[in-house]
N, C-alpha and C positions, 0 to 999 in steps of 0.2 A: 237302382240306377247305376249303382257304381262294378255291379257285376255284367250289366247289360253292356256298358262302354269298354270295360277291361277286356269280356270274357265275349260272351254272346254275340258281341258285335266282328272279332277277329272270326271267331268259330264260324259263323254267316259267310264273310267274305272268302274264306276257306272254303267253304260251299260252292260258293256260287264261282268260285275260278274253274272247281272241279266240272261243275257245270258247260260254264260257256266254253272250256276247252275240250269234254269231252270226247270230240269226235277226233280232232289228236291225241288225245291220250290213247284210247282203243284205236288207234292205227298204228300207234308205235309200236314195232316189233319189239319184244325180248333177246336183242342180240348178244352178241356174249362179253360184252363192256358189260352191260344193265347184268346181265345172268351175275359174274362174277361179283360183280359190286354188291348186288344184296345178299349170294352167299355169301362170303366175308363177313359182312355186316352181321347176319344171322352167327356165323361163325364163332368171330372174336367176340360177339355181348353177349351170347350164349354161354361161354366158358366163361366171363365175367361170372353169370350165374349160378357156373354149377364151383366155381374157386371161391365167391363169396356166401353159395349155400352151406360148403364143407368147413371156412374158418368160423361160420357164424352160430353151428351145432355147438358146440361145448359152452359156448355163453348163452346159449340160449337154455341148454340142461341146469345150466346156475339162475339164471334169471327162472326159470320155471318150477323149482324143484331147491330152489337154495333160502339157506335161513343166515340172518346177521349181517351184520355191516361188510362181509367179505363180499356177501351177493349185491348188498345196496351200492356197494364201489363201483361194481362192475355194471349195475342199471342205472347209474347216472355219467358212467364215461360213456356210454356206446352211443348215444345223442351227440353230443360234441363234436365224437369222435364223426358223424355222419354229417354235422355240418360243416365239417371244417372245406376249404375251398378244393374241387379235383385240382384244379388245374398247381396249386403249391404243393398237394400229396404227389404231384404226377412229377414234378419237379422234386422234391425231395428224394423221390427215387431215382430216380436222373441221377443226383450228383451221388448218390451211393454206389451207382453204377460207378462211376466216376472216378470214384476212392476204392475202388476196389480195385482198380485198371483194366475193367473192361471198357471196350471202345465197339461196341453192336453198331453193325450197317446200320443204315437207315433205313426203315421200312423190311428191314428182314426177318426172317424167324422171329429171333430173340429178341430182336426190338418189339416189335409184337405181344411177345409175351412181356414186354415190359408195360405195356399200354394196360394189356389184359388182370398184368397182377396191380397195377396204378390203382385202376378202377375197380378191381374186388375188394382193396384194402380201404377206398373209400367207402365201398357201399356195403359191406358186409355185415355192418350193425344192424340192415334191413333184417334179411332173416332171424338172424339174431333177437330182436324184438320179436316178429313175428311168432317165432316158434313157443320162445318164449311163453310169448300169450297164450299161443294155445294148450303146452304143455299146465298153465298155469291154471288153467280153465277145465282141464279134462279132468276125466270122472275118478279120482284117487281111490275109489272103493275097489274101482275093477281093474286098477294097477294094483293095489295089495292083492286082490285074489290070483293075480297074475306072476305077481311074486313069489307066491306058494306054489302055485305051478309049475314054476319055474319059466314059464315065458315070457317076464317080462319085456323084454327088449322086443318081441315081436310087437307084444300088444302097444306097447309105447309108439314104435314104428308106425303102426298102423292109425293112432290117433294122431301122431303130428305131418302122416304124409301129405295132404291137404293142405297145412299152411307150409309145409317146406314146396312143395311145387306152386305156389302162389308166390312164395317170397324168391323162387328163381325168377319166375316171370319178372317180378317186379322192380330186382333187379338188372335183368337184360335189358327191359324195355329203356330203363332209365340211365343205361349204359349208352343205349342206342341214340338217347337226345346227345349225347355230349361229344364235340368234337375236338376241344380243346388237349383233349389227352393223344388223341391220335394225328392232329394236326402235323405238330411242331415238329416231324420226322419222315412227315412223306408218306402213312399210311392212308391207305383210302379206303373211306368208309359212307355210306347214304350220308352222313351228316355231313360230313366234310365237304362232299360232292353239293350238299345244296347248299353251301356257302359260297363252294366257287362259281355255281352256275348264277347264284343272288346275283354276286360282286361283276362278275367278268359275262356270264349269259354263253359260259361253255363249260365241258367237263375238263377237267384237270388237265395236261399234257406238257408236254417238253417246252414249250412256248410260254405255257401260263401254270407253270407248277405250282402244286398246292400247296407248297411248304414256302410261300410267297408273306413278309411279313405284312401285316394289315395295314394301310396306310390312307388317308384320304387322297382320293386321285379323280382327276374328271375323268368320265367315262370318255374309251376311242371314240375316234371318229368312224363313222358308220357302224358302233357298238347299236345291241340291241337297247330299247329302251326300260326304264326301269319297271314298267307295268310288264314288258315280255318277259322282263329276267326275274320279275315274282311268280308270272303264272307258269314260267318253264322251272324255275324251285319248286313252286307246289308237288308239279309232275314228276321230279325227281323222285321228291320226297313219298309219293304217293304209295309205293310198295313198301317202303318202312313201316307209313300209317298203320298200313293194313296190319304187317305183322305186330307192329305194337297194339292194333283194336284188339286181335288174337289174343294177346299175351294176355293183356285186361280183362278181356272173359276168364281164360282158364284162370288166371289168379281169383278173378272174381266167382267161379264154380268152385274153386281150392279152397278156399277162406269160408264158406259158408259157415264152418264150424266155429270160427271166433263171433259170429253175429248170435250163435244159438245164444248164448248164454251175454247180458248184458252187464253182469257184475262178475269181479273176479274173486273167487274164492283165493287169497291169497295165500294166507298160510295153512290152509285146512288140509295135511297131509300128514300120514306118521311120518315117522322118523325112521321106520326102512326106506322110503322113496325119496329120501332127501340125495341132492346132489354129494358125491363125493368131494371131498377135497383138490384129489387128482384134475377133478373137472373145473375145479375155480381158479388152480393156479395154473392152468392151460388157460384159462379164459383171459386172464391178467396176461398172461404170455403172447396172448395176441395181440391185447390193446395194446403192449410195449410195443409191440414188431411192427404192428399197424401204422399206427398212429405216433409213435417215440422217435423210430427210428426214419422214418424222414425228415423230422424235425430237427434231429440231430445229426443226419446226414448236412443237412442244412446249414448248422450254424458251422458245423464244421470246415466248411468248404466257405465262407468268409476268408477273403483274403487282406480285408482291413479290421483293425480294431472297429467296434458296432460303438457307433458316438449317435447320442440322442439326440443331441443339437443339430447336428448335421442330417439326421436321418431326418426330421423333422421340418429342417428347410428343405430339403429335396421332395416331401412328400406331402407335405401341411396342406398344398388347394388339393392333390386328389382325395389324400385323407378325412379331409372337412368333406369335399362334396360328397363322398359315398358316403360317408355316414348322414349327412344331410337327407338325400334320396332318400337312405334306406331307411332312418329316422321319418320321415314324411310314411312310405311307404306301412311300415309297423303303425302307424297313427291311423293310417285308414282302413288296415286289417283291423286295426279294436273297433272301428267305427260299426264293419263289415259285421266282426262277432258279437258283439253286446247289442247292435239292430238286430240280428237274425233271433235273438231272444225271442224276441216279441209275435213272432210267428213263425211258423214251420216254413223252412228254405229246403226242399228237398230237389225240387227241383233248379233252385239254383245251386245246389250242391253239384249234381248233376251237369247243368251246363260248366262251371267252373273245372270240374276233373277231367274234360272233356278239352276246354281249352289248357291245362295243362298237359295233358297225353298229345297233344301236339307237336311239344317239344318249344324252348326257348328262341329257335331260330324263325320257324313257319308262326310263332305267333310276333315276334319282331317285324316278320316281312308284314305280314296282315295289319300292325300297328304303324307303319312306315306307308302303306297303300293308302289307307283309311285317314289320318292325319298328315299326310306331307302334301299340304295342299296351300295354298295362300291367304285363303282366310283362317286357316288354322294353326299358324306358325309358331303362335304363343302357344300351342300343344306343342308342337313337335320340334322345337329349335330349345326346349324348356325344360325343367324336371318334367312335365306331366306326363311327355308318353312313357319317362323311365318308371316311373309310378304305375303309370298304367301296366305300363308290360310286366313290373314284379307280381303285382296283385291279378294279374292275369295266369301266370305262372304258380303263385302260394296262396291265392287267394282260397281256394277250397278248405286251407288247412283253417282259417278262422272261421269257412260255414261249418266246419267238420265239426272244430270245439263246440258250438254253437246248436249242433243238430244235434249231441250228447246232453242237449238241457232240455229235452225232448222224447229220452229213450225212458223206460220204464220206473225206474227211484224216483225220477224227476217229472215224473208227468203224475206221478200219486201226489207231489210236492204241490202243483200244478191245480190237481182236483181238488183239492185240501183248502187252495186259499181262495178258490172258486166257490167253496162249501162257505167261508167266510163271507163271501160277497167281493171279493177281489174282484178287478176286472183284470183282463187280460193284461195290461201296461201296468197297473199298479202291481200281478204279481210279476211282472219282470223284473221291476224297478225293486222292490222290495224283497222279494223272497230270491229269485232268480240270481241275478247280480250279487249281493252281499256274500253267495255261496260258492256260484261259480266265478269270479271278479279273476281268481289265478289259473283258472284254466286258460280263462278266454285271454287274458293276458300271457300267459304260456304260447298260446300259439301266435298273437300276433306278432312276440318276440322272436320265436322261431321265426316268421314270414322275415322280419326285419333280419335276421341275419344272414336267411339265403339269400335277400336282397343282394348281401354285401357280395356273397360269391361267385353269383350267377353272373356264367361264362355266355354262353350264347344268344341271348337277347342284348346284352350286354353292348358286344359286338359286333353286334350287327344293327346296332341302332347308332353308336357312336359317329362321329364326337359327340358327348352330352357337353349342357349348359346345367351345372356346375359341371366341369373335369371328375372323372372318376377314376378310380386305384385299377378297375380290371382290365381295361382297354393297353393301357401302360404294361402291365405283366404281358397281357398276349403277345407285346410286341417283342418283349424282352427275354419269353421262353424259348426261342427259340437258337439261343445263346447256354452253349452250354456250359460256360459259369461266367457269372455278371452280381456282382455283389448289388449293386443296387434289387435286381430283380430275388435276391436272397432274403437283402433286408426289409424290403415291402412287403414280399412274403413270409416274412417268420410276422413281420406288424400284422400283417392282414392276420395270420393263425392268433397270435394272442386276442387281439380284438373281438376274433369269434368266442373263444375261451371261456371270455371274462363273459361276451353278451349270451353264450350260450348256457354259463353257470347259472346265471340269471334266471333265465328259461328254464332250465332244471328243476331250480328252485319250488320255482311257480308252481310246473307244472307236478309236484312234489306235495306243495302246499295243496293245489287241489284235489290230489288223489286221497289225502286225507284227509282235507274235508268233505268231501264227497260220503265219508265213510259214518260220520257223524250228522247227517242231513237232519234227521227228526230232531233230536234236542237244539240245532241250530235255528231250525225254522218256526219251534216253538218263541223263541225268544224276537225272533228277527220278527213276526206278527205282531207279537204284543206290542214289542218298539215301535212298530211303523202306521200302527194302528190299519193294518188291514181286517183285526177281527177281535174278538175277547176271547173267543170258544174254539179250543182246540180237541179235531179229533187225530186219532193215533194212526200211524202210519201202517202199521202191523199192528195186529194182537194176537200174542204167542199162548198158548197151554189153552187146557179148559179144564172144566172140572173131571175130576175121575183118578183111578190110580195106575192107569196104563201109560204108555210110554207118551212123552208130551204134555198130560196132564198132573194136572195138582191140587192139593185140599189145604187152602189159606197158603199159599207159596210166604215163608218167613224171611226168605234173602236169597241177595241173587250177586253174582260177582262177574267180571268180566276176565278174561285171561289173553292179554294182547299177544302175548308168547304163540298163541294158535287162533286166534280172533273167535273164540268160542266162550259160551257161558256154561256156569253151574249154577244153579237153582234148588232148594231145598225148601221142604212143605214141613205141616203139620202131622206128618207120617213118619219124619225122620230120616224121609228119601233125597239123598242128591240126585240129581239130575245134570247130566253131560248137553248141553242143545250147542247146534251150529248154530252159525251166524242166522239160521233160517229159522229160529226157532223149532228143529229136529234133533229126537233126542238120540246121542248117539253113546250113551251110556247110562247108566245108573247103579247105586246102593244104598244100602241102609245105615245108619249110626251104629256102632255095637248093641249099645242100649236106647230105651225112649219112654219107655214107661211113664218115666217121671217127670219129662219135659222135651223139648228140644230145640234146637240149633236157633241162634235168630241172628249167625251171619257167617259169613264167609269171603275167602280173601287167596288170591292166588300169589304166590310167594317169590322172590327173584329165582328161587330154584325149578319155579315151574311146577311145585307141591300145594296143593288145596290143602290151606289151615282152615278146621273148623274149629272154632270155639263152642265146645257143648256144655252150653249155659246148665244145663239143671244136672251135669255130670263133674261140674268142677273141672277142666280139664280143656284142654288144646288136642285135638286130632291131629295129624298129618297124613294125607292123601297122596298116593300120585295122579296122573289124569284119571288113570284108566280104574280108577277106585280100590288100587292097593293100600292098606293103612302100614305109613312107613313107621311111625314114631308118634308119642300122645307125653304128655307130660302134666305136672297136675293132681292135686287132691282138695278137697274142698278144706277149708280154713281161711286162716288174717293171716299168718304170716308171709317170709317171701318165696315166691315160685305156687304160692298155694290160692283159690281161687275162693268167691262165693259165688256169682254167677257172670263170668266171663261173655263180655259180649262183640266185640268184634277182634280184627287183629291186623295190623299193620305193620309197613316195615318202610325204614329212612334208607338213607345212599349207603350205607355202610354195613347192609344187611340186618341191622340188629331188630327185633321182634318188640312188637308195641302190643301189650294188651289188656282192653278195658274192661272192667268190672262195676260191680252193682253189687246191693242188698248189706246197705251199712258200712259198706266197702269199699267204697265207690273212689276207686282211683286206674291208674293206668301202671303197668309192672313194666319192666324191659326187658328181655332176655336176649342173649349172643342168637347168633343162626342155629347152635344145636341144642338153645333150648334152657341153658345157663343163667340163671337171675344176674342181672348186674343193678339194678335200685329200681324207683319207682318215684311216681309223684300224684300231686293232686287227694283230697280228700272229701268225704262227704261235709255238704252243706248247700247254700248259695252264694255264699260271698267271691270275691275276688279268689279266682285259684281251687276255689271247691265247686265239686261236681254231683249231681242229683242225676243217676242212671246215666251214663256216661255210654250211650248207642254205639255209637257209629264213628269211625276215625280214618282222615286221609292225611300226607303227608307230604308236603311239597315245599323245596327251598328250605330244608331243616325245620318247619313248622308243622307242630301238629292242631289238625280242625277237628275238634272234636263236639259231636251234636249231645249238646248239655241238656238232655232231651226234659227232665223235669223244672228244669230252669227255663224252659224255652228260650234257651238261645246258643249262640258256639262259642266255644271257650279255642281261646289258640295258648298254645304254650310252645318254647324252642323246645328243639329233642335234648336235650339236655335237662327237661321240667322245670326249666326257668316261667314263667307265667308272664305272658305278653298281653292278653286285651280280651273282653267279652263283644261280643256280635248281636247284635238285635234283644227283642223283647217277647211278653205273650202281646199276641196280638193274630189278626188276622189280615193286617196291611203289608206292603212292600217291604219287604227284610225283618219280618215281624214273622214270629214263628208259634205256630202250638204244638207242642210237643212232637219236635223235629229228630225221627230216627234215624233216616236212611240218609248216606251222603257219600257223595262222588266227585271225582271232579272232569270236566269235559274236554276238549282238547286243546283250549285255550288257557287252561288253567282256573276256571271258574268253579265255583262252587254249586254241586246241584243238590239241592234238601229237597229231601221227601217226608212231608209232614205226615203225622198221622190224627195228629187232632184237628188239622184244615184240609183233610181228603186232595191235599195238591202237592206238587212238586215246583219248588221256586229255583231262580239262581240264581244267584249272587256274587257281587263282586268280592273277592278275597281281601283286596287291600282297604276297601271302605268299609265291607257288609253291607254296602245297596243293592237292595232288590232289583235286579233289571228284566225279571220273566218270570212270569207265573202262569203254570198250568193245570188241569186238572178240576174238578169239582167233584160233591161226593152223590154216589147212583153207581151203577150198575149195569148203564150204558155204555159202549162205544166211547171214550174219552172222560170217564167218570171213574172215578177211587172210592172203593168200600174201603 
């Protein structure tokens, strides 16, 4: 309902003007007013385009190709940097202009280009993501073989051309809604044009110029009426439409390549195809110039001390009411996303992109026809049409989050609790939501903060009940320096900042959880009681000694460093597997004769320590199955092993590793291998340990699966002795002979029993059991 009244219902009336005017529309000649107007128009948002396709390549080679907190800085500004308001970025430039002592005609050249670079430096993080993505997704086998060729640069070229002519388009088009940037100077553009023709029911001219501050006025006398001055904006606007439906195809025939693949291989790439340095601190060198530098154009050109108090009585009802709106508005986008769970919206995705590709004005006027009527005044004299028209305009982004709980990980998610007996609302309610909760919240808060910035529905629906911040700026930009209009707008920029951080977050949180779906949804089942019997969402290897399979697989590690595993069998074989379960390397132990491996552990250095139990001994590995360094002889004393079984490491690099066969404690050594003490002994009691498996380390604490004790011993890294965890048993936090242990993204504990053919999890701070999975067979969801 709420999409039919926002979206569907403006979309229709836009129809149906086009309709009943038809036969003026196809009678109106192309004269060379109309000619030159939609050149220009096509023109200036075209170079938009191709000035925000060129700044947004180097961020986008980091974002696609970059490793480490340099490239994480740079993918969570460029969001921000995209919501922040045009119409303050456009102004920020302005007064840099300003400070510079240039004084550009109005409407000339170089004013022009000042519109044109406004609007690339607001939108440029489009491409920028886009490409991103696609770089991030394409096939890194055939960029390395391309590397040795020596072509890479072609073959790259040729894999992101597709999303870089998709992400012009999409910025052109989105150049093309926004009047606000070209208004305030006298340039004319189709957008501007259909606001004057809305307001006055003419085009622009020396009598009624367009760089007119917006003001409430009765209409003249013998002025057209306001049904004529929406259906002659339609007609305006009607050769923009066109070329923005245009642009939307080709972006939409350009992008095909981000929909092939619906997961992103993130970090799965070597280390020749990584971004260079050169490329991050160009990228960093944008967002300053971008996004820094009008802002501190901005504060600069204050010509009073910035007083809170003051600022805050001059602006406290519009400040309150737009965050009001936009607060309501964000409420109804979660309504919109966490409903669309529950069943496939594609079609209302569909209409919803559609009333956004409209633009903010033609769906204002359409919300202004449709509600400005006298039984409907509590809509349109109210928040409601302001609501309606944001969620008109952003509403697709909360079907969008929403129709991603629907694409492939998630619809196995889906069939799984269907396989349980879930219905339909119990898995949304339960599986769906607890997983995706920050996505969908991610985008309604995005929705909510374009609310705050949106120029053109904006004002062309005003005055609102409550008073709003954007109406107030419009009137004020076109002053070219006004400390109030300075100081509203550096408030308006922080306030996106802080709500845009927010969003980030989220949306941050959910790309990670996203990543960890199957042990999440295990747990989240059991909780919710949708089922007792879980089947596995993949199952990786099968028997055999070729590449992918294995004979009794003895441990498995994960390496976040390249989001890939190592796995190791009763051959002595490692195994390299992607995220896919595909093996992209393999070797053998030196030796195996006499035993082998039963764990593995990927090291801050990004080196595979195997501990080879029946050799006495620590290996070290690189990925790619170099053996760097081994250390190790079989014995009691220190640095000397009996049978070594796993190996861990604290914040401080230092090496943990446990032992068995009478011997049974845990050694330390430096990064290269150095004894520095040891703790723990064989027994049962407090502090001693019987086969000591399996060790994870978190917050200075070591979890160690005190596997013939059944249960987990914690001790600090220092081998202080802190607390035992559970019993034998076969109940919730009750363990039989508990090898395996990990911990999952929340910091939880996952034990994989071997004497109860299951895998439990556990809370770390209590040791209760809150998920159990697995039973023992040979099927599909069952542990031999």
């Amino acid at each position: 309902m709420i999409i039919v009244l926002c979206c569907l219902l403006p979309v229709a009336w836009v129809i149906l003007q086009i309709w009943l005017n038809r036969h003026e529309i196809t009678g109106v000649g192309v004269d060379g007013f109309r000619a030159a107007l939609l050149g220009r128009t096509i023109l200036y948002n075209g170079a938009v385009g191709v000035v925000a396709v060129l700044l947004g390549l180097p961020a986008a080679w980091v974002l696609g190709r970059g490793r480490g907190w340099p490239a994480a800085v740079v993918g969570l500004v460029l969001p921000i940097s995209l919501l922040m308001p045009s119409l303050v970025i456009a102004y920020g430039w302005k007064q840099l202009v300003r400070l510079l002592g240039f004084d550009f005609p109005p409407a000339g050249l170089p004013d022009v280009a000042r519109c044109v670079w406004s609007l690339a430096t607001w939108l440029w993080p489009v491409p920028a993501m886009l490409v991103g993505l696609a770089l991030r997704r394409s096939d890194a086998q055939v960029q390395q073989q391309a590397l040795l060729d020596g072509v890479l640069k072609r073959v790259m070229f040729r894999q992101v051309l597709g999303p870089i002519v998709a992400s012009g388009c999409i910025v052109s088009l989105l150049a093309m809604q926004e009047f606000a940037v070209y208004e305030p100077t006298g340039v004319s553009v189709v957008a501007t044009e259909v606001r004057m023709v809305f307001e006055t029911g003419a085009f622009s001219s020396p009598d009624n110029p367009i760089t007119q501050i917006m003001a409430a006025r009765p209409p003249a006398e013998g002025s057209a009426s306001q049904q004529q001055r929406a259906a002659a904006a339609v007609a305006t606007a009607l050769p923009m439409l066109v070329v923005i439906a245009i642009l939307a195809l080709v972006a939409m025939l350009s992008a095909r390549t981000l929909s092939a693949a619906e997961q992103v291989n993130a970090p799965d790439f070597p280390r020749s195809l990584e971004a260079p340095v050169a490329a991050t601190l160009l990228s960093w060198l944008i967002v300053a110039r971008t996004l820094g530098v009008p802002l501190v154009a901005l504060t600069m050109s204050l010509k009073r001390p910035f007083d809170v108090m003051r600022w805050w009585g001059e602006f406290s009802p519009q400040i309150v009411g737009t965050l009001v709106v936009a607060g309501i508005t964000g409420m109804v986008a979660a309504a919109v996303g966490f409903g669309s769970v529950f069943r496939p919206g594609r079609g209302l995705l569909a209409i919803a992109l559609i009333a956004f590709l409209l633009g903010g004005q033609i769906l204002a006027i359409a919300l202004i026809r449709l509600y400005n009527r006298p039984a409907l005044g509590w809509v349109y004299d109210g928040v409601a049409i302001m609501v309606m028209a944001y969620v008109g305009r952003f509403g697709w982004i909360a079907l969008w989050a929403a129709a991603m709980t629907w694409s492939r990980p998630w619809r196995g998610l889906r069939d799984l609790a269907a396989v349980d007996g879930a219905t339909a609302a119990q898995t949304a309610r339960h599986v769906i939501w607890p997983l995706a909760w920050p996505t969908l919240g991610a985008a309604a808060m995005f929705v909510l903060i374009l609310s705050l910035s949106e120029v053109p529905a904006t004002v062309l629906i005003s005055p609102q009940r409550p008073q709003m911040l954007v109406p107030m700026l419009m009137t004020w930009v076109h002053m070219l320096r006004y400390d109030p209009m300075i100081e509203a707008s550096l408030a308006m920029a922080g306030i996106v900042v802080v709500l845009g951080a927010i969003g980030v977050v989220l949306g941050w949180i959910g790309s990670r959880w996203s990543r960890i779906v199957p042990t999440t949804l295990a747990a989240v089942m059991v909780l919710s009681g949708c089922g007792d019997r879980a089947s596995p969402q993949a199952i990786w290897c099968s028997t055999g000694v070729g590449p992918a399979q294995v004979i009794y697989p003895r441990a498995i590690t994960y390496s976040p460093l390249d989001d890939t595993f190592f796995i190791v069998d009763r051959q002595a074989r490692i195994q390299h597997l992607d995220r896919r379960g595909q093996c992209i390397g393999e070797w053998r132990t030196p030796q195996w004769t006499q035993g082998k491996p039963v764990g593995l552990s990927v090291g801050p250095d990004a080196n595979l320590y195997v501990p080879d139990t029946h050799y006495h001994r620590v290996l070290v590995y690189s990925a790619d199955g170099r053996l760097v360094r081994q250390w190790g002889q079989q014995g009691t004393g220190p640095g000397q092993f009996i049978y070594p079984t796993d190996v861990a490491f604290d914040s401080k690099a230092r090496i943990f590793v446990s032992e068995y066969g009478d011997n049974d404690r845990v050694q330390v050594f430096d990064e290269t291998g150095n004894y520095l003490y040891e703790f723990g002994s064989f027994g049962d009691g407090p502090g001693q340990l019987s086969r000591p498996q399996s060790m994870v380390i978190r917050d200075d604490l070591v979890y160690i699966t005190d596997s013939c004790n059944h249960r987990l011993s914690v001790f600090k890294t220092d081998g202080t002795f802190v607390r035992t965890m559970g019993k034998v048993g076969s109940g919730p936090g009750e363990f039989r002979f508990p090898y395996g242990l990990d911990l999952d993204n929340t910091g939880r504990l996952v034990v994989c029993e071997f004497g109860n053919n299951r895998v439990q999890l556990i809370d770390r701070q209590t040791g209760r059991g809150l998920a159990m999975w697995g039973v023992a067979g040979r099927e599909p969801g069952e542990l031999a």
